[in-house]
C-alpha positions in Angstrom: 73.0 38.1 23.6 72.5 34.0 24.4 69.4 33.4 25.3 69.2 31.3 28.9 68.1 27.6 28.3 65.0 26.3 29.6 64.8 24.0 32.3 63.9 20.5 31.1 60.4 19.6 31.5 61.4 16.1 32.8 64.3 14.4 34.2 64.4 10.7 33.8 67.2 8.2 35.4 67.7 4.5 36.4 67.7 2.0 33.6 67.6 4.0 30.6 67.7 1.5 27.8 64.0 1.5 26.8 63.7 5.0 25.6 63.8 5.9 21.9 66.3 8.5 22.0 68.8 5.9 23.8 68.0 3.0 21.3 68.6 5.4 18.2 72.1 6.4 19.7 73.7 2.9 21.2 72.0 1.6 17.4 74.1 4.8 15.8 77.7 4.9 18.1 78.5 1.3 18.9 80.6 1.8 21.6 78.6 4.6 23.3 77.7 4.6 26.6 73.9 4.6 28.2 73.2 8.0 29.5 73.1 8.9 33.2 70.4 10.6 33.1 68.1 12.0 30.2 67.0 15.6 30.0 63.3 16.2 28.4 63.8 19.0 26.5 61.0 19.0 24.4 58.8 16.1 23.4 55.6 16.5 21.5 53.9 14.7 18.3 56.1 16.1 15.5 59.5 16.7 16.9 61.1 15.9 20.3 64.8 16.9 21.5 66.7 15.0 24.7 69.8 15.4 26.3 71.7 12.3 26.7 74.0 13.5 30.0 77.3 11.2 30.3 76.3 9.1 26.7 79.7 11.0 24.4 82.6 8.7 24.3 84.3 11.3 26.4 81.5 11.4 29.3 79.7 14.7 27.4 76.1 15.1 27.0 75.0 14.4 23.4 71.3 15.8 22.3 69.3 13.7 20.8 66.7 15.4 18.1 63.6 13.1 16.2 62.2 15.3 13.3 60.4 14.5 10.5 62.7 13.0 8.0 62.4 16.2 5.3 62.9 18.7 8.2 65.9 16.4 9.4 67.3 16.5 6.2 67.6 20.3 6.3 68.9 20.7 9.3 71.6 17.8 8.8 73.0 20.0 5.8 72.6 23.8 7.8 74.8 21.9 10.5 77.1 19.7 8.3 77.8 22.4 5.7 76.7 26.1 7.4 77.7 25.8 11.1 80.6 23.2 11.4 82.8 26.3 9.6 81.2 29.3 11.8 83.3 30.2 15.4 82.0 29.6 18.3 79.9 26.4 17.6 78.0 25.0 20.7 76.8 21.2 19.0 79.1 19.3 16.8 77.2 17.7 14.2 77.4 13.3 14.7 75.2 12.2 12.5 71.9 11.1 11.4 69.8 7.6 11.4 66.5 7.7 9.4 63.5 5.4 11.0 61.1 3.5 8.7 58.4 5.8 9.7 59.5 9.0 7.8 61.1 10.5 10.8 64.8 10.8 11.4 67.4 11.1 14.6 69.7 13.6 14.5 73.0 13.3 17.0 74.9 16.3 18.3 77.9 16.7 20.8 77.5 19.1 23.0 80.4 21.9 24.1 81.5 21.3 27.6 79.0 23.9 29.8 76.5 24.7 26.8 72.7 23.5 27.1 70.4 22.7 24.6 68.0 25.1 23.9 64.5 24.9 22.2 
């Protein structure tokens, strides 16, 4: 059984192009569009994870996650090689962009109706 989502913690609209998350994916998809809105879904010191609503080349949401660069690793290959071939996949796998401060950004696509989950 699917677990429900949690709500995000913070909603944020209106000129979006400050934010990290945004910089790291209009730096990473050229022709992508700013978001609509972005979803807080979890942002602390070590990790964080946003949805970018409207920011996919098709309109769809794409989640943004910053990791530390060894943990991004890891979870680049478990989605690249482990997931992509399982059924019923909810996040396509985009790619990654490594910052100069040991931390990475990992991209996703997210499945029309599916919510990112902590």
């Amino acid at each position: 059984m699917r677990r429900a989502p949690k709500p995000p913690r913070a909603v944020l609209w209106g000129n979006l192009a400050w934010h990290p998350a945004v910089k790291a994916w209009l730096e990473f998809a050229e022709d992508a569009a700013e978001p609509e809105t972005i979803e807080v879904v979890r942002d602390d010191k070590r990790s964080a994870m946003y949805r970018l609503v409207g920011a996919g080349s098709g309109g769809e949401s794409i989640i943004v996650q910053r990791a530390p660069a060894a943990r991004a690793a890891l979870a680049r290959t478990w989605h690249r090689h482990i997931l992509a071939h399982l059924p019923g996949g909810t996040w396509r796998y985009c790619g990654c962009r490594r910052e100069a401060v040991g931390y990475a950004w990992l991209f996703f696509e997210e499945a029309a109706g599916e919510q990112a989950r902590e």
